[in-house]
BAKOL-104472 format. One record per atom (N, C-alpha, C, O): residue in one letter; y, x, z. Coordinates in pm, whole numbers, plus 50000, padded with zeros to 5 digits. Example, Ala and Ser with C-alpha at 12.3 -4.5 7.8 and 13.67 -1.06 7.14 Angstrom:
REM residues 2
A494315131950780/A495505123050780/A496705132050780/A496685142450846/S497755128550708/S498945136750714/S500035129050787/S501145134150804/
This chain:
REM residues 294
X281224512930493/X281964522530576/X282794514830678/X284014514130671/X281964508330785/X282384496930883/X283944505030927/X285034499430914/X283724522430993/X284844525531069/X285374537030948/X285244549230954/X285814531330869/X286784542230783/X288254544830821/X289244538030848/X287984555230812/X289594560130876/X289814559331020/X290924561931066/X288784555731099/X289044553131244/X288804567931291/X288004574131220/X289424575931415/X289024582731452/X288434586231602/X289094584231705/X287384590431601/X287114590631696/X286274606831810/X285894617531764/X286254603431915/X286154609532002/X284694616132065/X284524609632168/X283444626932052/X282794619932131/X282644636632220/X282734648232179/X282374630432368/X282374645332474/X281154643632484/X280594632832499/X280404659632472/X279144663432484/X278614667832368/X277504673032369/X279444666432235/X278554663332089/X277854674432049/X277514673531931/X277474685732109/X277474695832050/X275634698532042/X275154707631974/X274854689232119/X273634687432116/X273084672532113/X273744662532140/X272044672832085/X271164656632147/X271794643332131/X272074639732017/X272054635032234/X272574625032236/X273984622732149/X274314612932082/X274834637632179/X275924635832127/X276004636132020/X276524626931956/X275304651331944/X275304647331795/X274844641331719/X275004642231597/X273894631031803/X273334621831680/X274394609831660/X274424602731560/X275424608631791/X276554596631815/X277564601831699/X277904593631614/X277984612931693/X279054624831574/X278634616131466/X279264606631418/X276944622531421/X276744620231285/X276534609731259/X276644607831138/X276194599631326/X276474583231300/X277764579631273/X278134578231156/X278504578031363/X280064573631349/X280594585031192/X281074578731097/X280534593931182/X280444604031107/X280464593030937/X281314590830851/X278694587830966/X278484584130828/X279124570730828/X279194564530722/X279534566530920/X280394550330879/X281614552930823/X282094542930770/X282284563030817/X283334565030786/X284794572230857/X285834576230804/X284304571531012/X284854580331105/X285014593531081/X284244601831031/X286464594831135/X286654615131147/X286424612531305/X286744603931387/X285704624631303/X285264629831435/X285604638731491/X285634649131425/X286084639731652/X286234651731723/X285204655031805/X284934648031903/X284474666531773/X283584670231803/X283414677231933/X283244689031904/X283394676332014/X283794678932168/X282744684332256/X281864676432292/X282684699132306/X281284701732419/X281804718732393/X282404725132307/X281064721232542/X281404733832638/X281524747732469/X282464755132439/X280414746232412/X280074759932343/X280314757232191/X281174750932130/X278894766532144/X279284767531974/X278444757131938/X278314756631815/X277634745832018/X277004732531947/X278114729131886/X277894726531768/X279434727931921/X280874719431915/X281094721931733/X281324712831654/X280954736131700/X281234740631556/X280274740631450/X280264742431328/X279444738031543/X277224737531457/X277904720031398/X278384717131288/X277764714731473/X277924699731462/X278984694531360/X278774687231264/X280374701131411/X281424697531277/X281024698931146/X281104690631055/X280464713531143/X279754718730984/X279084711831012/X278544721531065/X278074698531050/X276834690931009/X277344680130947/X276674674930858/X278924673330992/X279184658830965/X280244668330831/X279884665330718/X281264677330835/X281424681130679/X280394682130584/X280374674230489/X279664689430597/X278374693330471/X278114678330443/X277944675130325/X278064667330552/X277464655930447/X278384647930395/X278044637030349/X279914652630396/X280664648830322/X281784639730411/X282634632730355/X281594641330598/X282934639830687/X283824647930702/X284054659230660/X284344640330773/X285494646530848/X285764651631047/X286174643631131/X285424664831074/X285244662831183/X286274678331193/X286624687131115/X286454675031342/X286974686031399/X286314692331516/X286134684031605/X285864704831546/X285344710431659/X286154714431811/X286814724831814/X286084707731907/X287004710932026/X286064719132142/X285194712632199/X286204730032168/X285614732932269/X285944733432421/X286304744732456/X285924727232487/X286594721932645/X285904711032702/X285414701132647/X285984715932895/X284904709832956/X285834692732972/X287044692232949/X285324684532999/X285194672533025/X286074670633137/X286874661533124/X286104679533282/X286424678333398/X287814689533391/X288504691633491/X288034694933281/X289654703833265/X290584692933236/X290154686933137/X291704687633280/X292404678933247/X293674686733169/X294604680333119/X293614696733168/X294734707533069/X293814710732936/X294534712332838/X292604711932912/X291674713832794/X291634696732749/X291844694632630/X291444687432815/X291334675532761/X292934670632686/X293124667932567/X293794670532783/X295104671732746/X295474681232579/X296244676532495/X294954690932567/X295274696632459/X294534689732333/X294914686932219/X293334688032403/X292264680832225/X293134667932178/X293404666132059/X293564658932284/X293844649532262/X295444654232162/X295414651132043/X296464659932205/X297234663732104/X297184668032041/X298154666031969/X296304677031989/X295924684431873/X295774676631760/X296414677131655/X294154663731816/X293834649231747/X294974644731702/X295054645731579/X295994639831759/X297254637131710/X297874638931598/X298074633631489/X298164649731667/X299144659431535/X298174659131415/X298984654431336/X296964660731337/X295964659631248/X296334647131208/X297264643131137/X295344641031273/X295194626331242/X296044617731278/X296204611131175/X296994611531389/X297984605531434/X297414593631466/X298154584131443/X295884589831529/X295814579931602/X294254586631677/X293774597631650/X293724577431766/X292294575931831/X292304565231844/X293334560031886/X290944555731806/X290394546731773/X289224547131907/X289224538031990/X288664553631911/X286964557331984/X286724564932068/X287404575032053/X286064565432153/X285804571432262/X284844571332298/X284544563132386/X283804581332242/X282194578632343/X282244592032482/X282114604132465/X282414585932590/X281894596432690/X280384594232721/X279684586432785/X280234608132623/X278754612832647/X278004620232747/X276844619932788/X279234628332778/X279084642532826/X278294640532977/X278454630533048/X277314653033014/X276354648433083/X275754660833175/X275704671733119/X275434660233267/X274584668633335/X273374664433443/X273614655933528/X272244669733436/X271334665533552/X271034675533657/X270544686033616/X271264673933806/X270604681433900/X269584678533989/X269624683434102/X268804672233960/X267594660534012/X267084670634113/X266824682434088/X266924662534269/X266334664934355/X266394653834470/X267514649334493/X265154648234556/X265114639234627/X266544644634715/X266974656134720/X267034634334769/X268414632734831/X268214641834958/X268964651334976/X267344639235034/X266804649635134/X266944662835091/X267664668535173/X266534671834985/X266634681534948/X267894686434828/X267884696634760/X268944675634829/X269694677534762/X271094685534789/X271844680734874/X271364693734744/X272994702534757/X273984693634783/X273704683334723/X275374691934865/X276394680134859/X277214689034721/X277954681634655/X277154702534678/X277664706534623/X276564701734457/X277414698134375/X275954701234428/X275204691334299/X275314676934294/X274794669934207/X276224671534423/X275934660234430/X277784653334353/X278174642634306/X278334665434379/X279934665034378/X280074668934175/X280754663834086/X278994680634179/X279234685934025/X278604674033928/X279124673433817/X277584664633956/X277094656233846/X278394643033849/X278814637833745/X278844639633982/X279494631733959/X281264632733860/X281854624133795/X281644647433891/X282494652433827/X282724654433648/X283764654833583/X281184655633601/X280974658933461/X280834639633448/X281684633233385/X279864634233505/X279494621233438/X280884613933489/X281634613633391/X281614607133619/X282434600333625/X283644603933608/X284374597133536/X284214618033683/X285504621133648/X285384627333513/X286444632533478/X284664628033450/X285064630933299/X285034624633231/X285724629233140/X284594614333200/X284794601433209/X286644595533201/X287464590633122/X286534599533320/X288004595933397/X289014599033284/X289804593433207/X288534611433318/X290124622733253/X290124619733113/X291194617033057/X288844620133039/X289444615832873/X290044602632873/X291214600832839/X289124591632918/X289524578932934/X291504578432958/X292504573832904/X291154585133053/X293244586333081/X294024595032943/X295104591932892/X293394603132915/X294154604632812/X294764599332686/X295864600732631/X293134589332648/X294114585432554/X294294571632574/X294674565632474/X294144565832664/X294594549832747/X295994548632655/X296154544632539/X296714552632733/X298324547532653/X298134547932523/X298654538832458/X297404557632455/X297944557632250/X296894547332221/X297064542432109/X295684541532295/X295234533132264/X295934515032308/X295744503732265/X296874522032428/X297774507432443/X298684505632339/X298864495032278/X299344517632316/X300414521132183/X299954507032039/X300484497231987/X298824513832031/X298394510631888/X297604495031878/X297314489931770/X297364489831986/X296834474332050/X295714475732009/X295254465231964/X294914485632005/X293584493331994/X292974504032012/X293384515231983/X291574500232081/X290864512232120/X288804505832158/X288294495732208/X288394515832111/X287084514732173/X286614523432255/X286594535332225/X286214519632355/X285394527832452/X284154528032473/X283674518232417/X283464533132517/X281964534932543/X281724546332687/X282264557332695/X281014541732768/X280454550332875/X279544548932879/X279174537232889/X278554559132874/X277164562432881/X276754564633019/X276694574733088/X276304543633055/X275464546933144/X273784548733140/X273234551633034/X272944546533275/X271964547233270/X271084541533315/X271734535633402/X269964537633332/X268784528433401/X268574532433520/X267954525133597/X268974543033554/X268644553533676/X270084547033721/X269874542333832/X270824545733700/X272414537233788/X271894524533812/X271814518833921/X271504519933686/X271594501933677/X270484500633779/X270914493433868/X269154504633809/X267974497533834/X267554514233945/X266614513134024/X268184525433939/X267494538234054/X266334547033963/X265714544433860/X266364556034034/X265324565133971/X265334573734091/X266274577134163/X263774577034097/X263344587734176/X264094604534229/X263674614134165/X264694606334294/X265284618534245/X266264619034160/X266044625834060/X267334613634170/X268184605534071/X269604599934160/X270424592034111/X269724606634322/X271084598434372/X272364602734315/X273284595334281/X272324616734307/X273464613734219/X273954611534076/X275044608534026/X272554614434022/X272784606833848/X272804597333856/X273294593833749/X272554586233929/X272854568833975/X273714568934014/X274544563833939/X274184572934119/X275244571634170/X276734571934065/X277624563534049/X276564582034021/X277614584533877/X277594578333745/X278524579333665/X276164570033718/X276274560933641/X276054544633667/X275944535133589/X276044545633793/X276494531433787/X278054526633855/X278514515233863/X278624538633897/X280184540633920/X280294535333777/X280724523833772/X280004541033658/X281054541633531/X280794526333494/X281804521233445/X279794518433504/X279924502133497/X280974495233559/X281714487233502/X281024498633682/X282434494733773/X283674500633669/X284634493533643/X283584509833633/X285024515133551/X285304510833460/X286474508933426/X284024507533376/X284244496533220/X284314482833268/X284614475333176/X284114475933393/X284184464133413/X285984458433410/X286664448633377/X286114470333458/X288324470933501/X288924472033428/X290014466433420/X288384480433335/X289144486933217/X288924475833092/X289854473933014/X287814469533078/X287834458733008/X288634446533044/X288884437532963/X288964446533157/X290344433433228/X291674442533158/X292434437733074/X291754453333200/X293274458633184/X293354463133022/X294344469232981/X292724461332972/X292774465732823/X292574452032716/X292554453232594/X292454440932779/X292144436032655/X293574426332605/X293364421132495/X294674423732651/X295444421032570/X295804433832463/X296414430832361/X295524444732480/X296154459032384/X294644458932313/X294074469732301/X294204450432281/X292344451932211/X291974465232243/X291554472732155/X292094468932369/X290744475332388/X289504472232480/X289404468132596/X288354476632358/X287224471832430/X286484476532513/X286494487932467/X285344477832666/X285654488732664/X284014487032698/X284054477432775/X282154491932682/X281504486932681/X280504498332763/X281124508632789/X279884498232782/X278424509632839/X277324509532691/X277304501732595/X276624519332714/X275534521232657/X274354531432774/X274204543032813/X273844519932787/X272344528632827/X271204531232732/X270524522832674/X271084546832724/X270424554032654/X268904555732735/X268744558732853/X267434551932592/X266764563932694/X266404571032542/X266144565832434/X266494584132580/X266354593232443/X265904604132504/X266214608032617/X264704612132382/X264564623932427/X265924635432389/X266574636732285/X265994642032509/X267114654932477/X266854664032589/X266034661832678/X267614674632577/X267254685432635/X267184681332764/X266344686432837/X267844673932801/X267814669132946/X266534662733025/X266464660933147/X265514659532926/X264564647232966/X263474657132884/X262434650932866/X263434666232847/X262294680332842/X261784680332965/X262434679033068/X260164682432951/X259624680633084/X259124669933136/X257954669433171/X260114657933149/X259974645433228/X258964634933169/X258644625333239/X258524636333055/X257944625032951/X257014631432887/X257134643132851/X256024624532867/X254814626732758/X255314631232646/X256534629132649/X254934637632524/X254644641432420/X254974628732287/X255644627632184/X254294623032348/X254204608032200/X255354600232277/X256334597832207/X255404596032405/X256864591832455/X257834597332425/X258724590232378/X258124612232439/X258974621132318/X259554616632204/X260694612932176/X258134617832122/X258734614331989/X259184602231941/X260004600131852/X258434592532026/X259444579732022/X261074576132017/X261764567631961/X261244584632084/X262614582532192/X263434589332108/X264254595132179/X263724592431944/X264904597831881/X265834595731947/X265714588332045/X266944601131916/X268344601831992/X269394587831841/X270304579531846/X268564592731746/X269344583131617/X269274570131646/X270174562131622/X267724566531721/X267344550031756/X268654546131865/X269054534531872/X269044553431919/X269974547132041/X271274550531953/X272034540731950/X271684560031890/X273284553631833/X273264548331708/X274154552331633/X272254538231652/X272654530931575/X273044520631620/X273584511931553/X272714519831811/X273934501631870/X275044507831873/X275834498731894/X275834520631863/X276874520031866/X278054512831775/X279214509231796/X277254512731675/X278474503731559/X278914488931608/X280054484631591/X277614480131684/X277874470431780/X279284469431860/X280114460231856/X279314482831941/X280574486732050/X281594490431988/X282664490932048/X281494493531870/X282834503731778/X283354494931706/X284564496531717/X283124485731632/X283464474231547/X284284467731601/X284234465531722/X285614461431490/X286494462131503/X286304445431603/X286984440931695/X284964439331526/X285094423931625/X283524422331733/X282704413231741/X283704441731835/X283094442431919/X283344437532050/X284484436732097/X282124433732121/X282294426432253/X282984437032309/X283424447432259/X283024430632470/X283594439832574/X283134435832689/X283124423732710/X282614445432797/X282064442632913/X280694439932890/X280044431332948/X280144450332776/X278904445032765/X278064457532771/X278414468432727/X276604454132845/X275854472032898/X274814469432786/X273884461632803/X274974475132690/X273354478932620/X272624489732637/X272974501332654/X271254483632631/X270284492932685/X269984497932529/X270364491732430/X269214510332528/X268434513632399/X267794524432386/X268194535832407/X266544520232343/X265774532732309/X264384528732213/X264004517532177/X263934538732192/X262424539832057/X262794526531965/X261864520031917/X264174522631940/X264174510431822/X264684503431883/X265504496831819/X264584499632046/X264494484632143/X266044480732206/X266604488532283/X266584469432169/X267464468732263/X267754456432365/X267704444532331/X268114461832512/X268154451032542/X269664450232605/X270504457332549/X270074442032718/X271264440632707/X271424435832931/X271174425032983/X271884448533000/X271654445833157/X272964437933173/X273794437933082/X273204429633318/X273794425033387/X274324426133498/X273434425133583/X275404427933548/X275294423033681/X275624406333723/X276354398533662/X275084404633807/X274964385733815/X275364383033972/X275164388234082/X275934373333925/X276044364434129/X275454351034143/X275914339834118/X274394354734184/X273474337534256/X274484326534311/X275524329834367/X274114313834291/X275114305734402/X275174307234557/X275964301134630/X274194316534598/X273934314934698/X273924300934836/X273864288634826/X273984308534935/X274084294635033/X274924295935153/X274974306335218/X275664283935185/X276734285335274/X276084281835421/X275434271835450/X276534295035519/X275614292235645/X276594290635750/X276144287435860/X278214292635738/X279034290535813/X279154305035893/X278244313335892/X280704307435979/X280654319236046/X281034315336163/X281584304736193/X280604327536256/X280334323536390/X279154330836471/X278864341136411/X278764329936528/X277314336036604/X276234333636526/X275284341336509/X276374323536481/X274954316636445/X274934321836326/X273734322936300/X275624326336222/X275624328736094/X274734339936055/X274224339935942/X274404354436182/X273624362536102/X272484358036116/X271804363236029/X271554347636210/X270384345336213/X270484333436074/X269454330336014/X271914327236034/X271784322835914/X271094327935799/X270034324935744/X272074337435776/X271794348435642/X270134351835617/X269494355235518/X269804349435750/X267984355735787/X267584342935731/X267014342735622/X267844331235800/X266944322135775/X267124313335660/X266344304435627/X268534317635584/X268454312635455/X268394324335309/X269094323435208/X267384334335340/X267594345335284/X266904342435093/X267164349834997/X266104330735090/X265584329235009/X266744321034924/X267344327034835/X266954312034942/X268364303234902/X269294312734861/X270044311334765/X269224324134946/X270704329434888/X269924340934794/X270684346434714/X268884344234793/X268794351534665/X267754345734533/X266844350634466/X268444332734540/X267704325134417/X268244328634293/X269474328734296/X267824331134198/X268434337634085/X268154329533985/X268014334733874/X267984312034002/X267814304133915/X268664299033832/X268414295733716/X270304297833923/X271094296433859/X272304304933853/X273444300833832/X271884318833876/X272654329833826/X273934329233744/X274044321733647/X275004338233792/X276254336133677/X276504355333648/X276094365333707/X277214353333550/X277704367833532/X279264361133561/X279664350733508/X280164370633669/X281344364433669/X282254372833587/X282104384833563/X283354363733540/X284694370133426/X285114377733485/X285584386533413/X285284380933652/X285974396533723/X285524389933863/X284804380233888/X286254399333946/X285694401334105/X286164388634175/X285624381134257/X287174388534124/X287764372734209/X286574359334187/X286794348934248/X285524360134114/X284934348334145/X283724347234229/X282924337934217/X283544359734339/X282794361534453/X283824351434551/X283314341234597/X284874353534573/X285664348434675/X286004338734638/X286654331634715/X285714334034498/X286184318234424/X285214313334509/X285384304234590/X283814321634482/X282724308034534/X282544307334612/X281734298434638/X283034314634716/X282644313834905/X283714305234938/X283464295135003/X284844307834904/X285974296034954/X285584281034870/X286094271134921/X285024279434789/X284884262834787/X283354260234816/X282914249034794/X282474270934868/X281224262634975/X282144264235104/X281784260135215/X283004268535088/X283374267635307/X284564254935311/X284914247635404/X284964255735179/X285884242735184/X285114228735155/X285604218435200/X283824228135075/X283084216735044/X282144214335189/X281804202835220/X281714227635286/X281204222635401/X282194218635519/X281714213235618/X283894221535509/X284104212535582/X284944201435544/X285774197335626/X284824196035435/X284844179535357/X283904176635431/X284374172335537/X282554176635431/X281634171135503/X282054168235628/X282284157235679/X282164181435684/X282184181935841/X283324166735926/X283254159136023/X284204169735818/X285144159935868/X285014141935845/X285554132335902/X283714143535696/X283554131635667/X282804123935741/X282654112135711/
């Protein structure tokens, strides 16, 4: 019972992805708040009691910051801490960008990033309080790498990598961790889109058994796992050494003519935060003019 007594959080749980994340954390030993728009929210609690948890049912959208505000005190007063945080919660309005609504483009980003946002803020401080917390944002392959028909479900999940990248700087003296999970699972959402035997591959259970990875008490941070039909792998973002072409006139026919150099990915880095883009351009412009002068 890795997370006994921990409690935790997850938005969306009331179907698919979410409740298979409930009843996992569920069976490690977690009380759960069971969190999503309808009556999945109370289906689900009765699923992790009957097998002998502890869960509570919250019904409130993701993007209400007065409904989020309340679960989170409620959690409180019950239990008197939060440990966990999976933002699950999710919507798709898929259409090539050309044919896309600005008004679908505003609502996916609202459910996937600002909801996101708003729980994340809520319980930030009781997780600074307590010099612990786990997080999780559910991104996606369609953020990390694009998908067809997919700008603003990319768009909104590869925002939330940028958000766990920050939040893992500003959280980790108070141990919190704060990590992604890219899912591919069948759920109601991905009905339609996939074969039959690709279907059944794709349980929703195979992808939250990496969650104990992210939830554990001596879990990484800043780390994107991928997962699905069993498989996991683990994305990046990386900075090449690139190549120093100098600035001036001559520099954009640089960039052209040293385009291969600068996207060599042989000796690739993942950097510790943003400052080491501008680490490495200021000592090739300071090592080319050592030269210059030598």
């Amino acid at each position: 019972m890795t997370l006994q007594d921990k409690v935790a959080i997850v938005t969306g749980a009331g179907g698919g992805l979410g409740r298979s994340h409930a009843l996992f954390l569920a069976r490690h030993g977690a009380r759960v708040v069971v969190m999503d728009l309808g009556e999945g929210a109370d289906a689900v609690a009765r699923e992790v009691e009957a097998a002998g948890g502890q869960a509570m049912a919250v019904r409130a959208s993701v993007t209400d910051e007065a409904q989020v505000a309340t679960m989170v005190k409620d959690v409180m007063a019950q239990w008197g801490r939060i440990d966990i945080l999976i933002n699950n919660a999710g919507i798709l309005r898929d259409k090539t960008f050309a044919k896309m609504d600005l008004a679908d483009f505003r609502l996916v980003m609202d459910v996937h990033l600002m909801g996101s946002v708003i729980c994340t803020k809520a319980v930030w401080d009781i997780m600074r309080e307590q010099n612990h917390g786990r997080i999780v944002m559910t991104t996606s392959s369609s953020g990390l790498f694009g998908n067809f028909g997919q700008a603003n479900y990319g768009a909104a999940k590869m925002a939330l990598v940028g958000f766990m990248q920050t939040l893992s700087l500003e959280g980790a003296k108070h141990d919190i961790k704060v990590n992604c999970l890219a899912p591919t699972a069948a759920t109601q959402m991905t009905e339609g889109l996939m074969p039959e035997q690709a279907l059944a591959a794709l349980k929703t259970e195979a992808v939250s058994e990496g969650l104990l990875a992210l939830v554990r008490d001596d879990a990484p941070t800043r780390a994107i796992l991928c997962a699905g039909a069993g498989h996991f792998e683990r994305a990046y973002v990386t900075l090449t050494p690139g190549a120093f072409v100098g600035a001036g006139p001559q520099a954009a026919e640089g960039v052209i003519a040293s385009w291969d150099a600068i996207s060599d990915r042989s000796a690739d880095t993942v950097p510790e935060a943003g400052r080491a883009q501008g680490q490495q351009e200021l000592q090739a412009a300071f090592a080319a003019a050592a030269v210059g002068k030598g």
